[in-house]
The first five atom37 places (N, CA, C, CB, O) and aatype in JSON, in Angstrom:
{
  "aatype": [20, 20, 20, 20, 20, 20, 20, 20, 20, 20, 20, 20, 20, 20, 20, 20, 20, 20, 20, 20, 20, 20, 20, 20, 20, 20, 20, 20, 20, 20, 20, 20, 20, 20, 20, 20, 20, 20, 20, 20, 20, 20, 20, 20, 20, 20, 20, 20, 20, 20, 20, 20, 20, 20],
  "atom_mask": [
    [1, 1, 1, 1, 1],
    [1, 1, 1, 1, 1],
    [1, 1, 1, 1, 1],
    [1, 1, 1, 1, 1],
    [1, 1, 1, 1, 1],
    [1, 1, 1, 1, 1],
    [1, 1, 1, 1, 1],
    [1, 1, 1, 1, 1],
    [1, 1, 1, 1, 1],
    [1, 1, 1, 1, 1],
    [1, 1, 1, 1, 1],
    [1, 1, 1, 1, 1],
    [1, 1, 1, 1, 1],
    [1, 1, 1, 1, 1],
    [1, 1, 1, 1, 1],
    [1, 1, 1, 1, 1],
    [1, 1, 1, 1, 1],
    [1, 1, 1, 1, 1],
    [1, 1, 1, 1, 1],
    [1, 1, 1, 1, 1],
    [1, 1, 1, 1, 1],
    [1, 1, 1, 1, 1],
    [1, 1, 1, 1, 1],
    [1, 1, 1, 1, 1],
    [1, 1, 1, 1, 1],
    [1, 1, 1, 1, 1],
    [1, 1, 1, 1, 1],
    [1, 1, 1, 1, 1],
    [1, 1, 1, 1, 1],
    [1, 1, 1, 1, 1],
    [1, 1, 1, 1, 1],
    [1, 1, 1, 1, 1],
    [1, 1, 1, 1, 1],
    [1, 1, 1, 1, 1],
    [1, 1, 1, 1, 1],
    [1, 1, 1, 1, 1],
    [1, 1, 1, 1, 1],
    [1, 1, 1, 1, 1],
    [1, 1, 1, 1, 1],
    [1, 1, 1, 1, 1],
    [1, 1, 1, 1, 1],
    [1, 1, 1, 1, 1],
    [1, 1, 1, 1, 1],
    [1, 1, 1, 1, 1],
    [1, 1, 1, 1, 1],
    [1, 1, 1, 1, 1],
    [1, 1, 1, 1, 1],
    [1, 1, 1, 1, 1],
    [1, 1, 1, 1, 1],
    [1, 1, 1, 1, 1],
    [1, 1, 1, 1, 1],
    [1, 1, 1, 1, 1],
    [1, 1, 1, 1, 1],
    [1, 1, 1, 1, 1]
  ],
  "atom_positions": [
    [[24.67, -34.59, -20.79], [23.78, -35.64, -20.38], [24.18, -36.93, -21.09], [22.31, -35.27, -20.68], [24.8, -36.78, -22.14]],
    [[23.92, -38.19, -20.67], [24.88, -39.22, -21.01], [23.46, -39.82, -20.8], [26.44, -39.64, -20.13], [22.71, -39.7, -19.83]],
    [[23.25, -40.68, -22.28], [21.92, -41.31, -22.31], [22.31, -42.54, -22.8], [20.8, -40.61, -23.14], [23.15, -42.7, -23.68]],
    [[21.45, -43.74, -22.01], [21.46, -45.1, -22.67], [21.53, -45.59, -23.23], [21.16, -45.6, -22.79], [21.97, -44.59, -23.79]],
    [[21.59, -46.66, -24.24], [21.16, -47.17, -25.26], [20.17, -48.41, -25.16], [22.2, -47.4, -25.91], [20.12, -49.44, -24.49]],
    [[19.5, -47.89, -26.05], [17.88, -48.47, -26.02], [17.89, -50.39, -25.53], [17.1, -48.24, -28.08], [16.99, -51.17, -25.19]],
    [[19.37, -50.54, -25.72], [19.87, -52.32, -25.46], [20.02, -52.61, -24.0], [21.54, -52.78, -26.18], [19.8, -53.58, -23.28]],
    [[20.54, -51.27, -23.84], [20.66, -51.55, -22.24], [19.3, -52.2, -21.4], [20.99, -50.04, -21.52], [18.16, -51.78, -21.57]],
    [[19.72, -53.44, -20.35], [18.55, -53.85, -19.67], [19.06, -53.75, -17.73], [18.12, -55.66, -20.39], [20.08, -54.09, -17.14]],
    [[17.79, -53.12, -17.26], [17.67, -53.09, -16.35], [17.19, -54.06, -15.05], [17.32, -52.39, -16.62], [16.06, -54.04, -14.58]],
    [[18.06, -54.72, -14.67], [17.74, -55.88, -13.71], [17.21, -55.34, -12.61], [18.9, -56.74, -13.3], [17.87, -54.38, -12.21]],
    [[15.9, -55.67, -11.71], [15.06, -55.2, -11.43], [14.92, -56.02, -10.03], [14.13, -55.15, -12.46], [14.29, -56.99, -10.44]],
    [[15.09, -56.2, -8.85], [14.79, -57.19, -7.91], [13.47, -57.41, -7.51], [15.43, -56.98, -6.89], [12.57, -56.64, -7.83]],
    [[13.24, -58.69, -6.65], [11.98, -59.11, -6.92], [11.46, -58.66, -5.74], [11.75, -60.53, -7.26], [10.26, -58.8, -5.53]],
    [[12.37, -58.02, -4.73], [12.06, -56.74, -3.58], [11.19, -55.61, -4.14], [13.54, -55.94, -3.08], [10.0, -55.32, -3.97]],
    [[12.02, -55.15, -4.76], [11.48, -53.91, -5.64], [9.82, -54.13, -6.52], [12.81, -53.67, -6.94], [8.91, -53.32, -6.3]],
    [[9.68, -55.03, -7.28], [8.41, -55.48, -7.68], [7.38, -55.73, -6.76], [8.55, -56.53, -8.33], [6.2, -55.37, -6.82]],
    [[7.92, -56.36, -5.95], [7.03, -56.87, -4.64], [6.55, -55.44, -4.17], [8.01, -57.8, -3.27], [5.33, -55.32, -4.15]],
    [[7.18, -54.48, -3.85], [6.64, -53.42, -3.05], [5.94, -52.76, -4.03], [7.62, -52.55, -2.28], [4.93, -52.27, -3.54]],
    [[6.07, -52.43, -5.7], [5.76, -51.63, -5.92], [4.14, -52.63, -6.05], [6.66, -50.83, -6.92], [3.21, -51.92, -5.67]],
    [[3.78, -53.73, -6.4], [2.56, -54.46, -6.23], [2.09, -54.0, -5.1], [2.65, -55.88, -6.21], [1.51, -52.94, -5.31]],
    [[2.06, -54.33, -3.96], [1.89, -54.23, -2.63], [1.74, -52.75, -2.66], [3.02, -54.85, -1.73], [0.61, -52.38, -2.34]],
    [[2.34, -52.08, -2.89], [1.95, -50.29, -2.52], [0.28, -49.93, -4.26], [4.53, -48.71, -3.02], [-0.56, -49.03, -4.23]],
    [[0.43, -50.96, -5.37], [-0.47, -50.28, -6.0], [-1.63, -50.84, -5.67], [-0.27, -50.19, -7.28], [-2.73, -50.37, -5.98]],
    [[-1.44, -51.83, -5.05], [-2.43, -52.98, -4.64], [-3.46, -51.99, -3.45], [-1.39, -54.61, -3.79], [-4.69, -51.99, -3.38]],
    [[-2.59, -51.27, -2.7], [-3.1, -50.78, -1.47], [-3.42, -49.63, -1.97], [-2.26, -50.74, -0.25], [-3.63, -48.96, -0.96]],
    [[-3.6, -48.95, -2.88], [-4.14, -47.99, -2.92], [-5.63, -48.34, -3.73], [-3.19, -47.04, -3.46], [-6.6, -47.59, -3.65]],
    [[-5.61, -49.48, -4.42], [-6.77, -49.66, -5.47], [-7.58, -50.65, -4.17], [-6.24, -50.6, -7.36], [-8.66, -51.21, -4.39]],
    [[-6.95, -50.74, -2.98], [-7.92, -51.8, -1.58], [-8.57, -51.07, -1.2], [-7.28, -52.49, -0.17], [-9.8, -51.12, -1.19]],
    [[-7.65, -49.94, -0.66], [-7.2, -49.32, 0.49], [-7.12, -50.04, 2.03], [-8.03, -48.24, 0.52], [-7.61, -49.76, 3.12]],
    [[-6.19, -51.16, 1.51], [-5.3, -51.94, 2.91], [-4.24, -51.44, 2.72], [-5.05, -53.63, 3.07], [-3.75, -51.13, 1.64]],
    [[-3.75, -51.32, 3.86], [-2.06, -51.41, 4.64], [-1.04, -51.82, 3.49], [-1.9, -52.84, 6.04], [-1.15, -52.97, 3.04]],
    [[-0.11, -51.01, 3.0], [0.93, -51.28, 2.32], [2.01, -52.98, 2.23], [1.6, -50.14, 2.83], [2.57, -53.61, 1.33]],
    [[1.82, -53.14, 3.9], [2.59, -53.92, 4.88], [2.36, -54.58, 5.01], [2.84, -53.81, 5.77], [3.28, -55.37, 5.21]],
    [[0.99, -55.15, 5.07], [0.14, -56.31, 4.99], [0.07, -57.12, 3.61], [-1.2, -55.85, 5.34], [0.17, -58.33, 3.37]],
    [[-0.1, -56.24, 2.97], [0.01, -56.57, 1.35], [1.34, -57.21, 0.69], [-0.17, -55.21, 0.57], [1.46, -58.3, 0.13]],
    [[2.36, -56.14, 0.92], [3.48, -56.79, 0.79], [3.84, -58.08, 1.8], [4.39, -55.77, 0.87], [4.37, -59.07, 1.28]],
    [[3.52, -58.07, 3.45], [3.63, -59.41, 3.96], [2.74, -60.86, 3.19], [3.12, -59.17, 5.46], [3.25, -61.93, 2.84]],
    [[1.89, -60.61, 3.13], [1.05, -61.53, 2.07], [1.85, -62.11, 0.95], [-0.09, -60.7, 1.37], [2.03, -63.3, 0.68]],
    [[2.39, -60.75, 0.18], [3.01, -61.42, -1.0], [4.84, -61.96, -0.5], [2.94, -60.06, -2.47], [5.65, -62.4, -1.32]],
    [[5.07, -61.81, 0.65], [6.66, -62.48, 0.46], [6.31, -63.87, 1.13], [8.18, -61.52, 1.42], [7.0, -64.88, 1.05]],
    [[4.87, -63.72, 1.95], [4.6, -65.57, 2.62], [5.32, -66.47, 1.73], [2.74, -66.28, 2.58], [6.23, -67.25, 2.04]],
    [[4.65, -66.21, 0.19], [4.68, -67.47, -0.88], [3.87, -68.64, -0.65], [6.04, -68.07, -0.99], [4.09, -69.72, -1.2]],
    [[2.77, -68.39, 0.28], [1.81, -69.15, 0.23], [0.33, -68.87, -0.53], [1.72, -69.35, 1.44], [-0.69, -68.38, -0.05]],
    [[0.61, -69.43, -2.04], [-0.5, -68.89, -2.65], [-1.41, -69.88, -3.13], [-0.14, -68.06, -3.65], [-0.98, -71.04, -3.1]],
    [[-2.37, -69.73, -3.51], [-3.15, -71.13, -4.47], [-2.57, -71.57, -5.55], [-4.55, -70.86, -5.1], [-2.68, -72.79, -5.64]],
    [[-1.92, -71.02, -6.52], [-1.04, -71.0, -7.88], [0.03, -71.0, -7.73], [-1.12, -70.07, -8.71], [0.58, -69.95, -8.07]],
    [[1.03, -72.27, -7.1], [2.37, -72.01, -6.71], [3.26, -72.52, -8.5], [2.8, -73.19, -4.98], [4.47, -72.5, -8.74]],
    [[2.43, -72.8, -9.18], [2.86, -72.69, -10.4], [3.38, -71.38, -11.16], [1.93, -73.16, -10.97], [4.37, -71.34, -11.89]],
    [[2.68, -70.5, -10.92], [2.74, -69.22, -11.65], [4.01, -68.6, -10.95], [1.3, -68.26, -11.51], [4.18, -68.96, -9.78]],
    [[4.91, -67.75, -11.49], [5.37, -66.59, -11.54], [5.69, -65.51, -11.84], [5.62, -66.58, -11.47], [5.59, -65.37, -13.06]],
    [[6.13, -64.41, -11.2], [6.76, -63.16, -11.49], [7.44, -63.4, -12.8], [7.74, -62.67, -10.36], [8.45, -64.1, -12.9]],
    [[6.49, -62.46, -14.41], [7.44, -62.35, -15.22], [8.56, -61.51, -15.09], [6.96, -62.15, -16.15], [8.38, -60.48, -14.44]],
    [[10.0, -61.77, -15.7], [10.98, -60.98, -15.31], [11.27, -60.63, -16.95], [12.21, -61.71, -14.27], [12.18, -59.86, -17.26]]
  ]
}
């Protein structure tokens, strides 16, 4: 088994974040996965200041 080192960093796309929001989002709604995630790639939000920490 060939294990990491704790330095190693994992670059993460903002696809990937997006869905996993959108899928936890929809389970704590219970709306549509699809809807949720469409919502969040609009980029039409009230806080166009804020972003995704990376």
């Amino acid at each position: 088994m060939v294990r990491k080192t704790p330095t190693d960093k994992v670059t993460v796309s903002r696809e990937r974040i997006v869905r996993a929001v959108a899928s936890s989002s929809a389970i704590e709604t219970g709306e549509r996965t699809a809807v949720i995630e469409k919502r969040l790639k609009s980029r039409s939000r009230r806080h166009t200041e804020l972003t995704l920490a990376f």
